[in-house]
C-alpha positions as CSV (number, residue, x, y, z in Angstrom):
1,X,0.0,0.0,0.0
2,X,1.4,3.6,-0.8
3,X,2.2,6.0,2.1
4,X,0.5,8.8,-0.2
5,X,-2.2,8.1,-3.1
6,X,-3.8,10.8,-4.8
7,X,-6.2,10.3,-7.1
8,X,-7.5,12.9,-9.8
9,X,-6.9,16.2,-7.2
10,X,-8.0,19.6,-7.9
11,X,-6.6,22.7,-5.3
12,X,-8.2,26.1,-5.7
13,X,-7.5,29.2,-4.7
14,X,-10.3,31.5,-4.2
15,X,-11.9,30.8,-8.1
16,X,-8.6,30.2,-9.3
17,X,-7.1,26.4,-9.6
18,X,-3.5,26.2,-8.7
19,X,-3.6,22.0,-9.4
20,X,-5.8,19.9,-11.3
21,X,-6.2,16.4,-12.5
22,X,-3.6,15.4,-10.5
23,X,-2.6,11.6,-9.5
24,X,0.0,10.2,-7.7
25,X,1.4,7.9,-4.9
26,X,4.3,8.0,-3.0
27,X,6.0,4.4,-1.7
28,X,8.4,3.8,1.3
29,X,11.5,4.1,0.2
30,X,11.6,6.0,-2.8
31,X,12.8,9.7,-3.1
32,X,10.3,12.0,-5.4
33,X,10.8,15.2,-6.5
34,X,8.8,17.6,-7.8
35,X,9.6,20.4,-10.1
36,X,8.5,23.1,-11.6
37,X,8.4,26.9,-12.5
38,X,7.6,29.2,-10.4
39,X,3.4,29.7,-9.8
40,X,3.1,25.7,-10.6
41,X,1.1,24.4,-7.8
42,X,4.6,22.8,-6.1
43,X,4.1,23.9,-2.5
44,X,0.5,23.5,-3.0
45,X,0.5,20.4,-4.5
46,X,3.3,19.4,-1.6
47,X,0.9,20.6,1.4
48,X,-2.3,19.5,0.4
49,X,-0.3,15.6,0.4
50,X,0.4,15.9,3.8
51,X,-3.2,17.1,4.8
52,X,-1.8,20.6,5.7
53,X,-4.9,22.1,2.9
54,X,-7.5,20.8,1.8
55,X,-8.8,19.8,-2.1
56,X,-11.8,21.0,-3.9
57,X,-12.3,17.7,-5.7
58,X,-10.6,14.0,-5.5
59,X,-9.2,12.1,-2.9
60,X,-6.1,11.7,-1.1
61,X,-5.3,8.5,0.8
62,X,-2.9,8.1,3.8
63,X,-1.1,5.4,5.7
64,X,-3.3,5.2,9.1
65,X,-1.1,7.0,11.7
66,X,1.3,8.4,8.9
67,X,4.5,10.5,10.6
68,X,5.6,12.9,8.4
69,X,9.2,15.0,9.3
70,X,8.7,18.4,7.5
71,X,11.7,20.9,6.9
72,X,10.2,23.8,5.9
73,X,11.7,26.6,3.2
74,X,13.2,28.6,6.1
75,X,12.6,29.3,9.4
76,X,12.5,33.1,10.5
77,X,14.2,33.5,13.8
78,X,13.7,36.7,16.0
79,X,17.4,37.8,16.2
80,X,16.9,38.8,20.3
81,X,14.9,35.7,20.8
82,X,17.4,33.4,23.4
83,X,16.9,30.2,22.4
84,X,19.2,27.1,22.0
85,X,19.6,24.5,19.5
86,X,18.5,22.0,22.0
87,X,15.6,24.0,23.7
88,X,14.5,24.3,19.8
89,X,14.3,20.1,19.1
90,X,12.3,20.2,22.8
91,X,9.2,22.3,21.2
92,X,6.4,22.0,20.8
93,X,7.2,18.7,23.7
94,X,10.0,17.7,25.2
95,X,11.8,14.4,23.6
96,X,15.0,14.5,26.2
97,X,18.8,15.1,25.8
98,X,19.3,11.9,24.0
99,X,17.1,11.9,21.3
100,X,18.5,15.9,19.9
101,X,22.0,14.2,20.6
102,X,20.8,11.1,18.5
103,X,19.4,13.1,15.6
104,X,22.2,16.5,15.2
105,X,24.2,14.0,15.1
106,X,22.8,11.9,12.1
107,X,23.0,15.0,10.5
108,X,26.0,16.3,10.9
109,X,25.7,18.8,13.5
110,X,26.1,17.4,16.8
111,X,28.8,20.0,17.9
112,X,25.7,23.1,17.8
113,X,23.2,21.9,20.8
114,X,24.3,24.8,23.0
115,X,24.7,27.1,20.1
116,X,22.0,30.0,19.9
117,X,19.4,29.6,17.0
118,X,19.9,32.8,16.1
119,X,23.5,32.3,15.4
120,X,23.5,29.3,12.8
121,X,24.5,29.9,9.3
122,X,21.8,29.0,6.5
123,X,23.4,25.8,6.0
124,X,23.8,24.7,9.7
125,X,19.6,25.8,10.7
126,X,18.6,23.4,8.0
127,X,20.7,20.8,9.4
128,X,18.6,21.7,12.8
129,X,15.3,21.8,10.9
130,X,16.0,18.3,9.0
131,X,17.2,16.9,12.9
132,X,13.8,18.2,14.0
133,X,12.0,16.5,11.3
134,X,13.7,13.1,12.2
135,X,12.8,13.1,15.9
136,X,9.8,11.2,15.8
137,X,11.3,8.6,13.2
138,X,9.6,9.6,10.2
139,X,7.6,7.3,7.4
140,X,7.7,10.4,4.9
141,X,10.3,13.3,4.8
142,X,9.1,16.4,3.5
143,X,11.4,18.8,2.4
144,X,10.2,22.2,0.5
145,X,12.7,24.3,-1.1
146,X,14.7,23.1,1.9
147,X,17.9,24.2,0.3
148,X,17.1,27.6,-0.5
149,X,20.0,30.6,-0.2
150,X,22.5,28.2,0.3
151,X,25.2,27.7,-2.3
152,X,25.7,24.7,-5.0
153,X,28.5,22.9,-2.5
154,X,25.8,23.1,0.2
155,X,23.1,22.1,-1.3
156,X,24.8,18.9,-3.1
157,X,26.0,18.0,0.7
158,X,22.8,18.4,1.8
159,X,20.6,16.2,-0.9
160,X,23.8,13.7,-0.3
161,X,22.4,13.9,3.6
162,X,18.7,13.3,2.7
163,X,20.3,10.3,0.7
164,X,22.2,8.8,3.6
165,X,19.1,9.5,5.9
166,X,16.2,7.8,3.6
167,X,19.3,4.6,3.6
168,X,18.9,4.6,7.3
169,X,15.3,5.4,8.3
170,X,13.7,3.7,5.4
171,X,11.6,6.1,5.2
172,X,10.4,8.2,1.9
173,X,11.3,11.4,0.7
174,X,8.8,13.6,-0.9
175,X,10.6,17.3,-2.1
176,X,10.0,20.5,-4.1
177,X,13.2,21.5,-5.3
178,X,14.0,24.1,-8.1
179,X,17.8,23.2,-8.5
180,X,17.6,20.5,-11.3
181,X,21.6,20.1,-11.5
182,X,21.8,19.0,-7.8
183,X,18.3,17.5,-7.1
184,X,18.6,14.9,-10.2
185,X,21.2,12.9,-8.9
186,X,19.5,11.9,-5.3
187,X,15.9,11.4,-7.0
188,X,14.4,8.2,-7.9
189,X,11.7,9.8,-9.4
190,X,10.8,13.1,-10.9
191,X,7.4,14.7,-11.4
192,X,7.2,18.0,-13.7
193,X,4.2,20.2,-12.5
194,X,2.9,23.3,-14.1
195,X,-0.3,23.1,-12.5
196,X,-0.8,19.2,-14.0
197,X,1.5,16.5,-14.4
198,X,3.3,16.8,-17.2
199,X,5.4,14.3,-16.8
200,X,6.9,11.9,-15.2
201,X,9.4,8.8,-14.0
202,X,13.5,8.9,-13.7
203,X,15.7,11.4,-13.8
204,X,16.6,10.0,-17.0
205,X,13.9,9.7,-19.0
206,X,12.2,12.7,-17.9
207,X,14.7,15.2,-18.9
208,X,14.5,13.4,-22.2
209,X,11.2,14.7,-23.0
210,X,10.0,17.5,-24.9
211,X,7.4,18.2,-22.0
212,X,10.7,18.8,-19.9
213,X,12.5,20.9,-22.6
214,X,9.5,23.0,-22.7
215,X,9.4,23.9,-19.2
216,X,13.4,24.1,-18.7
217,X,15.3,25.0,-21.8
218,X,18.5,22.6,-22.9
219,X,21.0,25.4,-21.9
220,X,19.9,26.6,-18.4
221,X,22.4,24.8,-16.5
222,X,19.7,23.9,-14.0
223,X,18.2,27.3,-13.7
224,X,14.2,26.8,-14.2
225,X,13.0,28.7,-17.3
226,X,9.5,30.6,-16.8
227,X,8.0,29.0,-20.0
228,X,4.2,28.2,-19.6
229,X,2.8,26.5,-22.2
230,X,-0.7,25.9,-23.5
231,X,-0.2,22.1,-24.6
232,X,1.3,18.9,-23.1
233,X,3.0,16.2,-25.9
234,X,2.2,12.9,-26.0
235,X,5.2,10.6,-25.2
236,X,6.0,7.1,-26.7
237,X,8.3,6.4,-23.7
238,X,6.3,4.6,-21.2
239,X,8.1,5.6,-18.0
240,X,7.4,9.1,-18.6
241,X,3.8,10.1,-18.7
242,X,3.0,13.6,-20.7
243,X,-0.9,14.8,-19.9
244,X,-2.5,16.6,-22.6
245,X,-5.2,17.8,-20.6
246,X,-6.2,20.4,-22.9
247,X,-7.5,22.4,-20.1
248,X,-6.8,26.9,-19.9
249,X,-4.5,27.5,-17.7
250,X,-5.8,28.7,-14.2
251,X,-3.3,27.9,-12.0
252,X,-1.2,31.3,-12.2
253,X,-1.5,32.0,-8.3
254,X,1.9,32.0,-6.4
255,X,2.5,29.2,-4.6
């Protein structure tokens, strides 16, 4: 049984749809990413899968008792606020000394429990915020735009992490990412939004189709192109799924 199946989903905002006819499941194990530009539905898409929103039409089906880790984009930190690394893993409830040593340490960061939270670099509070996530021994890791400001060195460690971490937990790994260089490598799958699936499978044979092209341009170097289209292509390839839905495109709210 999937962790995650959606079947046929439509999200609204207001009168506007941000996703729509969309279906997919997520397995244990697997690391899926989604991509996009930006306006596509990604964070929308990501939230409503973890029951954070709700749909206007289809279903989504969860795992009874489902833990999901989430790291978030960023956090924002009140620069005067005092608070530790450790008294931040304790909130909202208190999981003891062990358990933040256990889980800064499977990410790399053992050495900043007494440091203040207000005085980590960008790469070292997303190190906290993925520890926080793995506290309660997560099923599904969420990660959106999780490596967001840092640079390409960081990032790559960071994805190589997520890697190491989905080895040991077992768990999956559901993520929005926009940095298609790095993210390709640690993905076993690859889902191209633009308010519908347009399409979909490995890292391979997904950036081999003309869907992809249209979205990202051959000569980006990663960098997503803002191209919206008005069509989907049909692909012969049947690992990678192109939608031609046809449908006007509504989904042009931000994400």
């Amino acid at each position: 049984m999937p962790l995650i199946d959606a079947q046929d989903i439509e999200i609204s905002h207001g009168a506007t749809r941000a996703v729509f006819g969309v279906s997919l499941s997520i397995e244990a194990g697997e690391i899926v990413t989604i991509v996009g530009p930006n306006g596509s539905g990604k964070s929308t898409l990501l939230r409503a899968l973890i029951g954070a929103i709700p749909v206007s039409k289809g279903a989504i089906k969860r795992a009874p008792n489902l833990r999901v880790g989430y790291v978030p984009q960023k956090l924002h930190v009140d620069p005067t606020l005092p608070m530790t690394v450790r008294r931040f893993l304790n909130l909202p409830r208190r999981v003891g000394g062990q358990a933040v040593r256990s889980a800064l340490a499977r990410t790399g960061v053992q050495d900043l429990e007494k440091r203040q939270i207000s005085k980590l670099s960008g790469g070292q509070l997303q190190r906290v915020l993925l520890a926080r996530a793995i506290l309660n021994d997560p099923q599904v890791l969420v990660l959106d735009e999780a490596t967001q400001g840092l640079d390409q060195p960081g990032s790559a460690d960071f994805y190589h992490l997520i890697e190491a971490l989905r080895d040991e937990i077992g768990c999956a790994v559901l993520m929005v990412s926009h940095e298609l260089h790095v993210v390709m490598s640690a993905t076993d799958r690859v889902i191209c939004l633009n308010g519908h699936i347009c399409c979909e499978g490995t890292p391979a044979v997904v950036t081999a189709t003309e869907a992809y092209r249209e979205l990202f341009g051959t000569g980006t170097g990663g960098a997503l192109a803002l191209y919206r289209h008005d069509h989907d292509h049909a692909h012969s390839d049947g690992e990678a799924c192109a939608h031609d839905h046809n449908h006007p495109h509504e989904h042009e709210a931000a994400e």
